[in-house]
Structure formats: C-alpha cells, structure tokens
C-alpha positions in Angstrom: 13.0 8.1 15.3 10.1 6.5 13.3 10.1 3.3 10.9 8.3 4.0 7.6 7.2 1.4 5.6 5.7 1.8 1.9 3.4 -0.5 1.2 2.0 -1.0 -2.7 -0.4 -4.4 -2.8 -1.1 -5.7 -6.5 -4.4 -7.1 -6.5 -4.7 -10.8 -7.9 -8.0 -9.7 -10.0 -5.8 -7.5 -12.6 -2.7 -10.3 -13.2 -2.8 -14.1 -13.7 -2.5 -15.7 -10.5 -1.2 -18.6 -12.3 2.2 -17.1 -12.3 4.1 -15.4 -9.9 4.6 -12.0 -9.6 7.7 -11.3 -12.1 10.7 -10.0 -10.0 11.8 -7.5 -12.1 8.0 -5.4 -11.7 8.5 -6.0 -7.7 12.0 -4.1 -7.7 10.1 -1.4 -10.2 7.3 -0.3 -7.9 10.0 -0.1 -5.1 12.1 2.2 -7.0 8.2 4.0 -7.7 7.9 3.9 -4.6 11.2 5.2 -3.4 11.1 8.0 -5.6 7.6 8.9 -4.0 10.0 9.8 -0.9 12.0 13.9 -0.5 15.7 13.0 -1.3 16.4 13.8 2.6 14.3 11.3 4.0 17.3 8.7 4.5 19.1 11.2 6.8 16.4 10.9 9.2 15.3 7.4 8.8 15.9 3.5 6.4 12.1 3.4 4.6 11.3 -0.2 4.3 9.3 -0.5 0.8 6.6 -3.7 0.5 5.5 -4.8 -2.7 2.9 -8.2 -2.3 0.2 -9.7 -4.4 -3.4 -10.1 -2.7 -6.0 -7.6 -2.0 -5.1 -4.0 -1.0 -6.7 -3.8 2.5 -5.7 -7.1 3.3 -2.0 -6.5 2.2 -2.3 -3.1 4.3 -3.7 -4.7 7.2 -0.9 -7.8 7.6 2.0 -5.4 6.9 0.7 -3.2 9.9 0.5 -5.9 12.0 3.8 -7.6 11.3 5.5 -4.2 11.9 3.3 -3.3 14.7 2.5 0.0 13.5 1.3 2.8 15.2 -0.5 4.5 12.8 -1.4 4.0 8.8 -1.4 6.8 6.3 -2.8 6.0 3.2 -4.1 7.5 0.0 -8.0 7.1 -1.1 -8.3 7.6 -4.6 -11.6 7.4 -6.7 -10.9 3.8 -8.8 -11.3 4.0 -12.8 -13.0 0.9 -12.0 -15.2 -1.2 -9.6 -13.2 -4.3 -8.9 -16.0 -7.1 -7.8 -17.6 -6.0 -5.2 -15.5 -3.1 -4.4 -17.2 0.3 -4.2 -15.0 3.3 -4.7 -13.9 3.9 -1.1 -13.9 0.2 -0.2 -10.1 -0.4 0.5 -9.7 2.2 2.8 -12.9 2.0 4.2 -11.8 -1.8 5.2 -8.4 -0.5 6.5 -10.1 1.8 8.6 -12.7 -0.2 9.5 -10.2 -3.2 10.9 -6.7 -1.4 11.9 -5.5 -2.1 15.2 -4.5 1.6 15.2 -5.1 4.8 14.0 -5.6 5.4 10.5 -5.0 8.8 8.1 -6.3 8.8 5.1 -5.6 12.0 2.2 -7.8 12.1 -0.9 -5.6 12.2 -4.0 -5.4 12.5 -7.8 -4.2 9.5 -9.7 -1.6 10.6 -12.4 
C-alpha cells in the first residue's frame, strides 16, 4: 500500500530562466516518466509524477519532504557534463547527504 512519486527536476542552468517552463514539455516528461513504470503498476497503486524547475537535489529533497517519504530511490548516472560546480556524483551525493530518510541509489546507463 505505498505512494510512489516520480520526481524529474529541470535544472535552471540548461533553459532560460527568463521564461517559464513551457507546459506542453511538463506534461511530456510525465508521460516519459509514466512510461518508465510496468503497465501493472496502477493495479497496485496511483504514481504521482513531479516535474519542477530548480536544482536536482534540491527538487529531490522538497518533494520528499512535502510527501513525507520514507525512503528515496534514485538513479546516479555519470553527467556528459560538469554543471558549475557539480562533480559527477554531486546530486545524489547531496540527496544522500541531507534526506531525512533513507536513500537507494542504482547506477545506470543514460540512453
């Protein structure tokens, strides 16, 4: 009887902040991120799917805490690309690092 939320965060370095985030991408990565899920997984529970502008461990962090979750699962990926002073581990590292509970993380393959 779990909640599962989905969280993607679009980091405000790769867009112009000057203009908000377009609607139609939003309801794009939710479909992405829906279609990340087994076709069953409605039978056994309603995902919740998150899509907000800011940076990813921040994002992360505040959705945990406004759902009160017991535990974060994420992906850690090698980045194509430093972002400031981001080192390649640096999101989850911060998630782990600040979560009010437990965190799993999975190393993974971008596509």
């Amino acid at each position: 009887r779990a909640g599962l939320t989905m969280v993607h965060a679009v980091e405000e370095t790769i867009r112009d902040v000057a203009a908000p985030y377009p609607e139609a991408e939003v309801q794009r990565t939710r479909r992405r991120l829906h279609d990340m899920l087994p076709p069953d997984t409605e039978l056994w529970c309603q995902p919740e799917f998150v899509v907000d502008v800011g940076l990813p461990s921040e994002v992360i962090l505040r959705v945990a805490a406004e759902k009160n979750a017991d535990l974060i699962i994420m992906g850690a990926h090698r980045a194509k690309v430093a972002h400031r002073d981001h080192g390649v581990w640096m999101t989850a590292h911060q998630v782990v690092c600040n979560a009010h509970c437990p965190v799993l993380t999975a190393r993974y393959k971008s596509r």
